[in-house]
TIPA-764017 format. One record per residue: residue in three letters; residue number from 1; x, y, z of N, C-alpha, C, CB in turn. Coordinates in steps of 0.2 Angstrom, whole numbers, plus 2048, in hexadecimal, padded with zeros to 3 digits. Glycine has a CB too. Layout:
residues N
  residuo  num  n_u  n_v  n_w  ca_u  ca_v  ca_w  c_u  c_v  c_w  cb_u  cb_v  cb_w
      ALA  NUM    X    Y    Z     X     Y     Z    X    Y    Z     X     Y     Z
...
***
This chain:
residues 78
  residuo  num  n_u  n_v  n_w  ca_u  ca_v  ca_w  c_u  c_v  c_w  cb_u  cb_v  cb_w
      UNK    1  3F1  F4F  45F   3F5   F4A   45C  3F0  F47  456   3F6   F44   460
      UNK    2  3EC  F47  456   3E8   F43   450  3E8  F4A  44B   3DE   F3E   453
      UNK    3  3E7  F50  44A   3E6   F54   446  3F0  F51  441   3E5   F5C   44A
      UNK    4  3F2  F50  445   3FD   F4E   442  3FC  F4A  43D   403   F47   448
      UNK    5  3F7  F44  442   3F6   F3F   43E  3F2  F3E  437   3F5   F3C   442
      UNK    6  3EC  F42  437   3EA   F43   432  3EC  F48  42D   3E6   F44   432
      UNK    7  3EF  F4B  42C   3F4   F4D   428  3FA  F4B  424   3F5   F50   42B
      UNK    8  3FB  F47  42A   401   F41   429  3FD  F3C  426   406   F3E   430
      UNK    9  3FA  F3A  426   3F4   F33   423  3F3  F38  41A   3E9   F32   42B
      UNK   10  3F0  F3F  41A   3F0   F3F   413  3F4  F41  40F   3EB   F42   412
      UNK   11  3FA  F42  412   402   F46   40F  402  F40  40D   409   F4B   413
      UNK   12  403  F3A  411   407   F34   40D  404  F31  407   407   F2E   412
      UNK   13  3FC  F32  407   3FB   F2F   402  3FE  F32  3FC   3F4   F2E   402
      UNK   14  3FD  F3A  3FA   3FE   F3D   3F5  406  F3F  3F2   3FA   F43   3F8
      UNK   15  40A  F3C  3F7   412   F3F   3F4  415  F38  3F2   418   F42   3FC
      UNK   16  41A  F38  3EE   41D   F33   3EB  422  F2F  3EF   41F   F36   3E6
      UNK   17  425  F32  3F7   428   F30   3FB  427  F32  401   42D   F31   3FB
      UNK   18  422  F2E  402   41F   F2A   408  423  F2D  40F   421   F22   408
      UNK   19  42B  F29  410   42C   F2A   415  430  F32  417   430   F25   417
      UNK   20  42E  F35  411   432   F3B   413  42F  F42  414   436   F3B   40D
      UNK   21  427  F3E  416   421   F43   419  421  F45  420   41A   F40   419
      UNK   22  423  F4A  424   424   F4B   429  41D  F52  42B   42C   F4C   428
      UNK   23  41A  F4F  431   415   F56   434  418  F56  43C   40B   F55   434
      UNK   24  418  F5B  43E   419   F5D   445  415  F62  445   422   F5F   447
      UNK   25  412  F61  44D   40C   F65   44F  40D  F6A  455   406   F61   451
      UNK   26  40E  F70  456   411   F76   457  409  F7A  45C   414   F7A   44E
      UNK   27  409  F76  462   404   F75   465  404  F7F  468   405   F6E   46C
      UNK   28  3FD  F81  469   3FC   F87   46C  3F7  F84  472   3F9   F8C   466
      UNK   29  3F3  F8B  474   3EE   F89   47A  3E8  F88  477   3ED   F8F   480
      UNK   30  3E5  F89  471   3DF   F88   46E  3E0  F85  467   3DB   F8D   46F
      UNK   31  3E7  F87  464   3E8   F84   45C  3F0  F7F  45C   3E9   F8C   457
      UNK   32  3F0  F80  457   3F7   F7D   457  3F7  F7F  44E   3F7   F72   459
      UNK   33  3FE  F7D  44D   400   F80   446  404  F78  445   407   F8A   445
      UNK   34  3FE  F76  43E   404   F6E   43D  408  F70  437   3FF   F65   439
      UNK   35  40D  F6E  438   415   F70   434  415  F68  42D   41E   F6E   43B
      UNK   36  411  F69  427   414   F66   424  41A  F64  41F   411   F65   424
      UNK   37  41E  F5F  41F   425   F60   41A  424  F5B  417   42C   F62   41C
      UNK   38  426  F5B  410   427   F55   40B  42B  F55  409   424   F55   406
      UNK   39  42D  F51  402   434   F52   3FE  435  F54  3F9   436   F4D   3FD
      UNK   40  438  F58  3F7   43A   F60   3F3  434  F5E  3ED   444   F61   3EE
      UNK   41  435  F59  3E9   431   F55   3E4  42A  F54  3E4   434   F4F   3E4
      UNK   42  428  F55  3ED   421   F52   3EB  41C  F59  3F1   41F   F46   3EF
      UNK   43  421  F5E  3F0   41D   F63   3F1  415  F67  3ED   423   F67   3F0
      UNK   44  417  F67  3E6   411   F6A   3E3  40A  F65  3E4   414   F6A   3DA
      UNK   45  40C  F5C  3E5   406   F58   3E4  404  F5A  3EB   407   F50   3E3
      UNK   46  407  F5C  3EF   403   F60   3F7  400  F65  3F7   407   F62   3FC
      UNK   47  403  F68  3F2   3FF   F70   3F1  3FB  F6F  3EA   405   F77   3EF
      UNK   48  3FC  F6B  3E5   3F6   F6B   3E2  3F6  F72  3DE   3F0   F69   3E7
      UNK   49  3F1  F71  3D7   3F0   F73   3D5  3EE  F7B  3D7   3EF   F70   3D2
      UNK   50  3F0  F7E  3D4   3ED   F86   3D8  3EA  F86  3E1   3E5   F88   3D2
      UNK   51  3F0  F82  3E4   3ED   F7F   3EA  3E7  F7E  3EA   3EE   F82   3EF
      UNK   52  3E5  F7A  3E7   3DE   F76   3EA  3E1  F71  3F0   3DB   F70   3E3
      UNK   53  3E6  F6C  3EE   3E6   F67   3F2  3E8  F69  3F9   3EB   F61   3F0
      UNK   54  3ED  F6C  3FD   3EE   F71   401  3EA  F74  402   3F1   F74   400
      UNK   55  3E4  F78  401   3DE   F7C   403  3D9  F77  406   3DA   F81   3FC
      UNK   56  3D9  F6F  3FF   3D3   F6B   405  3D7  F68  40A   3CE   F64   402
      UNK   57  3DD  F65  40A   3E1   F63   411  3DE  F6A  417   3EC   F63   40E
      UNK   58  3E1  F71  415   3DC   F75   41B  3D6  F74  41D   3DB   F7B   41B
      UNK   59  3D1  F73  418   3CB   F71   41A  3CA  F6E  41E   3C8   F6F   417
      UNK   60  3CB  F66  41E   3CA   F62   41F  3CF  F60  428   3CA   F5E   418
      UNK   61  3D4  F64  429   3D9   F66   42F  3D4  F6B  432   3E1   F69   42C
      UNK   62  3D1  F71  42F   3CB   F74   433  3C4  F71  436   3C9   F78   42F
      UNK   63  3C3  F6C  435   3BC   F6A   435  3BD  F64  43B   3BA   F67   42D
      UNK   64  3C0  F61  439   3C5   F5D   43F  3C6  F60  446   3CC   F5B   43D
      UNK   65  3CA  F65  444   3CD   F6B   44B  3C7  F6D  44E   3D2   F72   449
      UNK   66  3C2  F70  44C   3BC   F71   44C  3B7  F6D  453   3BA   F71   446
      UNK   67  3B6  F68  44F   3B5   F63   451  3B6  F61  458   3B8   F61   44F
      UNK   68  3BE  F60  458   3C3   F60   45E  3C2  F68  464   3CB   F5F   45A
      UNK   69  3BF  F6B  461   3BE   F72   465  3C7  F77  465   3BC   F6F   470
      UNK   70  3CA  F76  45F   3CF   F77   45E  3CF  F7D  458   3D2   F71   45E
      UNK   71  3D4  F80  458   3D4   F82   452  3DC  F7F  44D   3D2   F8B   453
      UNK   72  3DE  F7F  447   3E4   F7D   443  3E6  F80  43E   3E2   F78   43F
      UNK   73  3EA  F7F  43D   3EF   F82   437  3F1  F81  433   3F4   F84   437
      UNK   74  3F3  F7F  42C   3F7   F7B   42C  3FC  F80  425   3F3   F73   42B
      UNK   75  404  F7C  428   409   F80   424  40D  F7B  420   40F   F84   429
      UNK   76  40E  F7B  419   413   F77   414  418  F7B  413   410   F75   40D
      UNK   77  41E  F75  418   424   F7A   419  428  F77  410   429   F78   423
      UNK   78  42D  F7A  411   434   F79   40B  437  F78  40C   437   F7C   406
***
């Protein structure tokens, strides 16, 4: 749960509609795959330039899971 939540904690800051940030976490036996979706509009500020912003959101979802003895995914659905 807290990997959901941090994700959901840094999508909101970065999209222009807030409440239209949605993660669901798609549990395995040692990983899980977090599902995130935004709104059509604030897709690219998630992915960022040449995905930068999207590549440190993985990072930083890896390091955490890690952490946790877990391993993470993370998907930016459309």
């Amino acid at each position: 749960m807290p990997l959901k939540d941090l994700i959901h904690a840094i999508a909101v800051e970065l999209v222009d509609h807030p409440d239209q940030v949605d993660v669901v976490e798609i549990p395995g036996d040692n990983n899980s795959v977090i599902e995130l979706r935004v709104a059509k509009d604030d897709v690219g500020k998630v992915i960022g330039k040449e995905g930068r912003t999207a590549q440190s959101m993985r990072t930083i979802l890896t390091a955490v899971s890690t952490k946790l003895g877990r391993r993470a995914h993370l998907d930016i659905v459309d």
